[in-house]
ROLO-646515 format. One record per residue (C-alpha): x, y, z. Coordinates in Angstrom, 2 decimals, decimal comma. Example, Ala and Ser with C-alpha at 12.3 -4.5 7.8 and 13.67 -1.06 7.14 Angstrom:
REM residues 2
       X       Y       Z
   12,30   -4,50    7,80
   13,67   -1,06    7,14
//
This chain:
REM residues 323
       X       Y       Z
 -132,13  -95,86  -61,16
 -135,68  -95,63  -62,95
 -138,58  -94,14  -61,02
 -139,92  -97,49  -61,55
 -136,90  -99,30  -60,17
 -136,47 -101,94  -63,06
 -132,36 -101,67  -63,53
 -131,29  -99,23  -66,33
 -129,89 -101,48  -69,33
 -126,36 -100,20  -70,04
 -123,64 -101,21  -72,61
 -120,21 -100,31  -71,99
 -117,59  -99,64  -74,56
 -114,02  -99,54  -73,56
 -110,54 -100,26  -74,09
 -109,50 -102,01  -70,90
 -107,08 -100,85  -69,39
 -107,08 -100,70  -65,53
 -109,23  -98,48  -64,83
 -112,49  -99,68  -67,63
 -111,80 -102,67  -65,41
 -112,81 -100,50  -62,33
 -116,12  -99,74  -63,97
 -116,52 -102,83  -65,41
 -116,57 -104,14  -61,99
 -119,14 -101,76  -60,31
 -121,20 -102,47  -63,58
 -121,32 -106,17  -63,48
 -122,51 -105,70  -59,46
 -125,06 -103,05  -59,02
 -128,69 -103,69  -58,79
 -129,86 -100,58  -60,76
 -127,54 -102,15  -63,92
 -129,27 -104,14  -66,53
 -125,32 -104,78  -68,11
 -126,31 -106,28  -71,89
 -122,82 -106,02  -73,73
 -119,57 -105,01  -73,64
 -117,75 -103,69  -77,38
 -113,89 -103,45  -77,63
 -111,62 -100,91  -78,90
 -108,12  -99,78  -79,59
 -106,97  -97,54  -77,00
 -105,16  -98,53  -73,49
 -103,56 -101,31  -75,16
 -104,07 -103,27  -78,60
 -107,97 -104,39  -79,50
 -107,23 -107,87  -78,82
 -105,21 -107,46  -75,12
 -108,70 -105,00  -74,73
 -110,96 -108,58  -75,86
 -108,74 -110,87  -73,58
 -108,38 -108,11  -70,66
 -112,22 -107,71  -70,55
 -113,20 -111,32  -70,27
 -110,76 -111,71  -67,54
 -112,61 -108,90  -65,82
 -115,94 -110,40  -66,44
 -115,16 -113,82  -65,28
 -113,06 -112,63  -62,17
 -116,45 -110,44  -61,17
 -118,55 -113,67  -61,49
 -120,16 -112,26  -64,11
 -123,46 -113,86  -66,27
 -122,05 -114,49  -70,08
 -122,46 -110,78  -71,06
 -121,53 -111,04  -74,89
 -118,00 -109,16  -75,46
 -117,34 -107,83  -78,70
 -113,90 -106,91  -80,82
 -114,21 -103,44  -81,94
 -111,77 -100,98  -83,81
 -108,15 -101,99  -84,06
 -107,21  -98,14  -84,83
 -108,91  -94,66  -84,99
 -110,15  -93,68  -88,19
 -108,01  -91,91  -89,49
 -104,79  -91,79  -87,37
 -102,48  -94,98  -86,24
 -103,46  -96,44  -82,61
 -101,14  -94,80  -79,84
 -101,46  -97,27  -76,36
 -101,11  -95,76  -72,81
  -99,29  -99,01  -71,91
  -96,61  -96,59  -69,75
  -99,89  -95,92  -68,00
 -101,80  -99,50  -67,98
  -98,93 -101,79  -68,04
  -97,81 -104,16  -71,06
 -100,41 -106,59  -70,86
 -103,24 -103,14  -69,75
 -103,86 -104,50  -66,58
 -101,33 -103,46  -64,76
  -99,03 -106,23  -65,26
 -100,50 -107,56  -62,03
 -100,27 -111,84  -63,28
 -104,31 -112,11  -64,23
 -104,90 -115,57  -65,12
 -106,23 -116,24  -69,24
 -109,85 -116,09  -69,54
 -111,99 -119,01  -70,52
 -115,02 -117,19  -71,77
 -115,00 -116,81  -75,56
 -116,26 -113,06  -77,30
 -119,12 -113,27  -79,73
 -118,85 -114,17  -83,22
 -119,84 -110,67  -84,21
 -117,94 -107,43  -84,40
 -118,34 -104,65  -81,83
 -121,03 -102,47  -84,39
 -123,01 -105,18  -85,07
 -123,21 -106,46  -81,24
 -124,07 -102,85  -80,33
 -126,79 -102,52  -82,88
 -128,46 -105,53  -82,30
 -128,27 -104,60  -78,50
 -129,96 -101,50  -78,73
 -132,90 -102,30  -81,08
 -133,27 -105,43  -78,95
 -133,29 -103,54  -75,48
 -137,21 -103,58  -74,56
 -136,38 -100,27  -72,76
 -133,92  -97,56  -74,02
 -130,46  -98,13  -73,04
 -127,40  -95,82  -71,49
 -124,42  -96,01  -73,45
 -121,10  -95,91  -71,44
 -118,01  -95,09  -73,89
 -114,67  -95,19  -71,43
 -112,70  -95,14  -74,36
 -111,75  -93,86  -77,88
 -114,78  -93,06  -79,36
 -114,43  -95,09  -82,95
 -116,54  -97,58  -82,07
 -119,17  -95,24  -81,39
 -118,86  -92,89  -84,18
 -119,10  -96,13  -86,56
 -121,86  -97,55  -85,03
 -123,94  -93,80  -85,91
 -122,53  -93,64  -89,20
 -123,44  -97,11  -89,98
 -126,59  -97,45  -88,51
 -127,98  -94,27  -87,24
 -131,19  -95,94  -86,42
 -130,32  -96,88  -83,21
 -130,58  -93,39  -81,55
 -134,37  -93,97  -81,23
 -133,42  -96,70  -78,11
 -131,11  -94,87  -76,54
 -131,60  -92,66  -73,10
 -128,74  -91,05  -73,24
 -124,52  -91,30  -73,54
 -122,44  -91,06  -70,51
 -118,91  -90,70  -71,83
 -115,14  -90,63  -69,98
 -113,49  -88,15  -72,32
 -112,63  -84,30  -72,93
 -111,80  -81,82  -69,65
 -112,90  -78,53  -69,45
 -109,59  -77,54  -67,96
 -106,05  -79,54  -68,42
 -105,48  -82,31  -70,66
 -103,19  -85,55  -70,03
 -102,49  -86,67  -73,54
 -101,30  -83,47  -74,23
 -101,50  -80,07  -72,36
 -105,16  -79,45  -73,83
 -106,34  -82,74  -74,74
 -107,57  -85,55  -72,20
 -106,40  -89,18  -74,11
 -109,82  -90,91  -75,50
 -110,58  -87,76  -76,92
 -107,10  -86,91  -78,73
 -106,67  -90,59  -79,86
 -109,44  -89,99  -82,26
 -110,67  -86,65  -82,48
 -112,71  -87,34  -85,90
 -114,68  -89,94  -83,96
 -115,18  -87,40  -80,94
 -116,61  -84,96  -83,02
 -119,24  -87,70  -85,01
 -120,38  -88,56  -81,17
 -121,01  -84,68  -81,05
 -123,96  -85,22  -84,01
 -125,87  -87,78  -82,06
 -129,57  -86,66  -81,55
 -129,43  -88,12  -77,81
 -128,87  -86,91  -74,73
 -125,33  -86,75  -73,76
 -123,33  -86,13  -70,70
 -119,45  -85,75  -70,28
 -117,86  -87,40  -68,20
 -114,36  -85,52  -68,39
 -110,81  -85,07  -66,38
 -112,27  -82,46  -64,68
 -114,08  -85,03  -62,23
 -112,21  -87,86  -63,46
 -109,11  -86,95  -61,62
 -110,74  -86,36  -58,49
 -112,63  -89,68  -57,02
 -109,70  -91,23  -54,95
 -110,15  -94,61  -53,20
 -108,49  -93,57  -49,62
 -105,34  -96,21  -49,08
 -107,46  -97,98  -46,10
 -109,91  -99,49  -48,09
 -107,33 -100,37  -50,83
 -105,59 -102,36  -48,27
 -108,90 -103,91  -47,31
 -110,15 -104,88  -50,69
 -106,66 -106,36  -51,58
 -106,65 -108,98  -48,48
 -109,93 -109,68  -49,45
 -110,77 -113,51  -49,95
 -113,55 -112,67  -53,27
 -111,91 -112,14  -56,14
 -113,76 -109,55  -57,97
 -113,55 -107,16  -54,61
 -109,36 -108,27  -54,40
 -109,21 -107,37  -58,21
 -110,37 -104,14  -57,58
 -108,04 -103,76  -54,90
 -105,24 -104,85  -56,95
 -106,19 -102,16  -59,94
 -106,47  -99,41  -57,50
 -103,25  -99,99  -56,01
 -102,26  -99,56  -59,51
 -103,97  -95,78  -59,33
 -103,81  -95,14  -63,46
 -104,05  -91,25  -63,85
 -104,17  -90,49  -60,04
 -103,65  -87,58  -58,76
 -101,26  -86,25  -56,52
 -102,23  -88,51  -53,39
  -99,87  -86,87  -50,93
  -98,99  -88,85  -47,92
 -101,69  -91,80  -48,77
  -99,47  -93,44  -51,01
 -102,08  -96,10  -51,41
 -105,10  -94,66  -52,67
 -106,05  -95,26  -56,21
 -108,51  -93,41  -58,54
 -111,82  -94,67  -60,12
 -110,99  -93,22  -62,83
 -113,53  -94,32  -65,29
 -116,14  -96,12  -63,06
 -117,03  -92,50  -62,01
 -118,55  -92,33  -65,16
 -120,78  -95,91  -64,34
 -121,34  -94,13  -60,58
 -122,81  -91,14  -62,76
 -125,22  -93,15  -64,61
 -126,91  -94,64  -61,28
 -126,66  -91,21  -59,09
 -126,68  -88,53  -61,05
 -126,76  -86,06  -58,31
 -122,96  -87,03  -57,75
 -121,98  -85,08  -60,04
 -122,53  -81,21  -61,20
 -123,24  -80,37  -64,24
 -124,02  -77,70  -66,61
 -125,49  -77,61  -69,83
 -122,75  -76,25  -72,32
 -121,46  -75,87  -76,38
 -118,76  -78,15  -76,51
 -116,67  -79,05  -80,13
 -113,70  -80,99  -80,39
 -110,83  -79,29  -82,35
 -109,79  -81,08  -85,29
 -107,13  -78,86  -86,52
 -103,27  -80,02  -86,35
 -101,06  -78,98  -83,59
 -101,14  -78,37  -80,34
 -105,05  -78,22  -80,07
 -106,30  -81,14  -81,89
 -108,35  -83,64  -79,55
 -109,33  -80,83  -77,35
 -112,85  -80,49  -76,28
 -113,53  -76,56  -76,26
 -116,28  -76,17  -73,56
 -117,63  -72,59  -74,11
 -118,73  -71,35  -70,55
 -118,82  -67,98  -71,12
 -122,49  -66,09  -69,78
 -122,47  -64,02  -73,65
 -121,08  -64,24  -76,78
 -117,64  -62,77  -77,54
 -116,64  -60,57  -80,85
 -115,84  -63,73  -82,68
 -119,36  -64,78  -82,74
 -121,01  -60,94  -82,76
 -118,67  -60,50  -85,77
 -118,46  -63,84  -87,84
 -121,96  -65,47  -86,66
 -122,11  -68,54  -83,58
 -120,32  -71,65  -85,04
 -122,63  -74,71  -84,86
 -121,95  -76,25  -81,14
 -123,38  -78,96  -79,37
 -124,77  -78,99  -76,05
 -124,07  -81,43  -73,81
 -124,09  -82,23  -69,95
 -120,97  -81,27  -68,69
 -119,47  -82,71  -65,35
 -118,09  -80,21  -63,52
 -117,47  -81,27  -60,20
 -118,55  -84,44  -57,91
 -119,39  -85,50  -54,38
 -116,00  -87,25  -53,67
 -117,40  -88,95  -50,77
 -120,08  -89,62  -52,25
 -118,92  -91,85  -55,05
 -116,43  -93,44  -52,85
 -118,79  -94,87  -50,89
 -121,08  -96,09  -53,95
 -117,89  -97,73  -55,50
 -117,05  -99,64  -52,03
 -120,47 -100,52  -51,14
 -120,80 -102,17  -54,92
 -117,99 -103,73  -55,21
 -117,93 -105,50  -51,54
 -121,51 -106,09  -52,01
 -121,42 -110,17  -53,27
//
């Protein structure tokens, strides 16, 4: 939170999917969060399940009428690929939510985050948990709007192993291209990537707790952790479920969760095995590449490197519970 302790305006763009929903939860209850709009996008499941999946989400939190916008039905240059093996058929899980009543705006996910930004009377956080189309359309289209942001918190990349494919971590590799056009944003930006991702586990206790609990927005988390998208190996606590992309929400109000290190990053863009990978450079010198052929033009960005398990845990459950 601010120094001055006014809540820090966020946007959130994601492809919900069970685990946006996580952070779209803890979003909708801090205190520090100033939550002014949610986009849409292709990823976890089709754009529109993502539109309908959201609202749900909102509504079940008891949520003010955030405006929800449809985004990108596909990345911009390859077909949309789902993670519905992961998320479930419907994104969520498959866990019976109800339709949602609330309607999305009447605008499309650029022009919702635009008018956002420029309208925010203090500079806002941007939260991708998704594919990054949205994103890299919004600075190609109106590049204007990096003068109100603080900074962008994104869930993609890992330093180490992917998940979509040995190298590449899934929002990243299901559009590389728009990856890359984040990379040329004159902002601050910090990433959020599998590295830390994978490691904030809800222990199976409070899962059980939060699922026979009698508010809804608390039992829905509950239910999506039980669900654990992208968890771990959990051992003998069969029940705990991952954050997953709320750790990138928890990062945005404390900071000092997480370590980080300011690196070169690029995102490969070649075919094959590489492409979608996010090529952190943590080496202390340069190599003979570089001392022969000249540094290639990389950007520096905040990377997450490890996090105060505990420590996030407890902000999750104390948000969440908190109405």
């Amino acid at each position: 939170m601010p120094n001055d302790g006014q809540p820090i305006p966020v946007i959130i763009d994601c492809d919900t999917g069970v685990d946006d929903a996580l952070a779209l939860l803890f979003a909708v209850r801090h205190p520090g969060l100033d939550l002014r709009a949610v986009t849409c996008v292709a990823g976890n499941t089709d754009v529109d399940g993502v539109v309908r999946n959201t609202l749900t989400v909102l509504e079940q939190a008891g949520a003010p009428d955030i405006p929800v916008a449809r985004g990108a039905g596909r990345p911009l240059i390859e077909p949309a690929r789902s993670a519905r093996h992961v998320h479930g058929e419907d994104g969520m899980g498959d866990i019976g939510l109800p339709a949602p009543t609330r309607a999305p705006a009447d605008v499309d996910a650029v022009t919702l985050l635009r008018r956002e930004i420029l309208a925010s009377p203090r500079p806002v956080t941007l939260i991708p948990t998704a594919p990054l189309t949205n994103i890299a359309l919004l600075l190609r289209t109106h590049p204007e709007v990096t003068r109100n942001i603080e900074r962008i918190v994104f869930m993609g990349g890992a330093v180490a192993c992917g998940n979509a494919t040995p190298v590449a971590e899934f929002n990243v590799w299901h559009d590389p291209e728009a990856a890359a056009i984040l990379l040329t944003a004159e902002v601050h930006i910090t990433m959020y990537g599998l590295d830390v991702f994978q490691q904030v586990v809800v222990p199976g206790a409070d899962v059980r707790r939060l699922r026979a609990s009698a508010e809804p927005g608390a039992r829905l988390a509950g239910e999506l952790l039980s669900h654990r998208p992208a968890t771990p190996d959990v051992g003998a606590d069969s029940e705990a479920g991952g954050i997953g992309d709320a750790g990138a929400v928890c990062t945005v109000v404390d900071p000092a969760g997480v370590t980080t290190r300011l690196l070169p990053v690029e995102v490969s863009l070649t075919p094959g095995p590489t492409r979608g990978q996010t090529i952190v450079d943590r080496r202390p010198r340069l190599g003979e590449s570089e001392l022969h052929t000249g540094t290639r033009d990389q950007r520096l960005v905040d990377v997450a490197l490890d996090v105060d398990v505990e420590r996030f845990v407890k902000l999750y459950l104390g948000t969440v519970e908190s109405v």
